[in-house]
N, C-alpha and C positions, 0 to 999 in steps of 0.2 A: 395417747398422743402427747400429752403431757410431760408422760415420760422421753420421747423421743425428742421435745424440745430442750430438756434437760441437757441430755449428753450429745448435743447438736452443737450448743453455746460452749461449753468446754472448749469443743475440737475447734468453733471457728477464734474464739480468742487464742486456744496455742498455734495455730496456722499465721494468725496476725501476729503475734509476737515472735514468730516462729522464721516468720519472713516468708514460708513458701506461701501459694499463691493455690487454692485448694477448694475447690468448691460443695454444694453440700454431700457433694457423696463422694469428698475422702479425692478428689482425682486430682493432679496435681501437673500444670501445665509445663510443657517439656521446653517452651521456647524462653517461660520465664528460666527454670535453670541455664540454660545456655544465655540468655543474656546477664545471668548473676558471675557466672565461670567465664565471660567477654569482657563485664567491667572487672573483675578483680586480676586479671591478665592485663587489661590497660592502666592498670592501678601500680601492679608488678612492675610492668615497663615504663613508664614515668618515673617510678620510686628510684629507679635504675640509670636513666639519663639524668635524674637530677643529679644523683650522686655524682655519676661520671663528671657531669659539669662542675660541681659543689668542686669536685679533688684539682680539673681541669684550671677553674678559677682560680686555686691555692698554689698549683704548680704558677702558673702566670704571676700571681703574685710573689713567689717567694724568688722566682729568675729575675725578677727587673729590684726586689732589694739588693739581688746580688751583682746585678747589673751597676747601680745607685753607690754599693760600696767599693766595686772595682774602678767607676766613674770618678769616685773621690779620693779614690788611694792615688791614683793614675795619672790626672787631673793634669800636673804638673811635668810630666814625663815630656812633653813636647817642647815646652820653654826650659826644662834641663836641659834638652840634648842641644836647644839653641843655643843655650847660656858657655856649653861646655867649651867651645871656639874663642870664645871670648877671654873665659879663663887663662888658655892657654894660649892666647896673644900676649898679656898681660905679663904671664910667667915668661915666656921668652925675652919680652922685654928688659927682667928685671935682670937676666942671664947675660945681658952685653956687659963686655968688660969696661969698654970706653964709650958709652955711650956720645954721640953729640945731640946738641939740640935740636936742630934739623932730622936728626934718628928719632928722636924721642917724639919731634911733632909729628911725625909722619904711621909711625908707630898706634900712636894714641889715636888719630886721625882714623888709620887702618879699624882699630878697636873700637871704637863708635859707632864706624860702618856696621861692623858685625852686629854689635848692640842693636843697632836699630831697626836690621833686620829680624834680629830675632823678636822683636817688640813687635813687626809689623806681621810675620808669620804667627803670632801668637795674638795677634787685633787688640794689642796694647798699643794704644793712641795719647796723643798728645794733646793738651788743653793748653791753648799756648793764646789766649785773643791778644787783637791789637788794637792801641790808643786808640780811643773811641768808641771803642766798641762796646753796648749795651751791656750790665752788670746781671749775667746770669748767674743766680742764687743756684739752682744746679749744679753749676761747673764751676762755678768763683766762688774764692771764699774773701771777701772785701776784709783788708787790715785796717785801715786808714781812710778818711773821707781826706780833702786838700780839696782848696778852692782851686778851680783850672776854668783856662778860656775853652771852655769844652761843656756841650749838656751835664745836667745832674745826673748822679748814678752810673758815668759812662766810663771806661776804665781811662785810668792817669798811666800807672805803671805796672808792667808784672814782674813782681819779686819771683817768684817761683813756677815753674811750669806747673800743671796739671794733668794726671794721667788716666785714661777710660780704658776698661777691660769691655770690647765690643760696647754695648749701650750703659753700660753701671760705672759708674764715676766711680775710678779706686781712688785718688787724692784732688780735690779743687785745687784750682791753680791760686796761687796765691797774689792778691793784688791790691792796688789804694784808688779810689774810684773820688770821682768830681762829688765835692758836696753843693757846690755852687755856682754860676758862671762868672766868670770875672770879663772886665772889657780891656 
């Protein structure tokens, strides 16, 4: 019997390293392999959708960089084709032989329109405040303080317009704001 416990301990440590599942007489249970050949099939098919996803995620990624770069080549293409009208007011103008002044204001007048449309189709806006009105550091850029009968900090004069692309200030308008009240 001694001897039987011998080569007993063997067979159950190569069963346990072994993985199958085997009891003392050697038998070895059939639902354990089927659930070993279940998980390494759900192991297969997960390894499988991840990938798909992993490649899925890179396609999405790599469409919207090309997306990002066609976005920024592009960008511009809408306020070109506004811009192009303008252009060619301009140039016709310069094509009269005689021009008169009344031609020329009328003219110039016409080309502004255009301009300003194309400004508004394209939500390029105007930063234009008036006297009085409180010094926003955002949209104004203060030249000069002047003492005025008017609150402190509140605009005196605008030197220059200011212009917004949709909510992002492309230029502060330019202005001299009250440094003090006068009576």
């Amino acid at each position: 019997m001694h001897g039987e416990e011998k080569n007993n301990a063997p067979e159950a440590q190569q069963d346990a390293a072994g993985g199958e599942s085997a009891d003392a007489t050697g038998y070895v249970d059939p639902g354990v392999e089927q659930k070993l050949a279940d998980a390494e099939a759900k192991v297969a098919e997960l390894n499988e959708a991840f990938l798909r996803a992993k490649a899925e995620a890179e396609n999405v990624r790599r469409r919207a960089q090309e997306d990002i770069a066609r976005a920024h080549k592009f960008a511009i293409e809408s306020f070109a084709e506004a811009l192009v009208p303008v252009k060619d007011s301009l140039e016709m103008a310069l094509k009269v032989e005689t021009p008169s002044i009344d031609s020329l204001k009328e003219g110039v007048e016409m080309t502004l329109r255009q301009l300003s449309t194309a400004f508004e189709k394209n939500r390029l806006a105007e930063v234009n405040p008036q006297a009085g009105e409180k010094l926003d550091p955002m949209k104004h850029q203060a030249i000069s303080m002047v003492p005025a009968a008017q609150d402190v900090n509140t605009i005196v004069t605008v030197l220059q317009k200011g212009y917004m692309i949709a909510d992002r200030l492309l230029r502060p308008a330019l202005v001299i704001v009250s440094s003090e009240k006068t009576s």
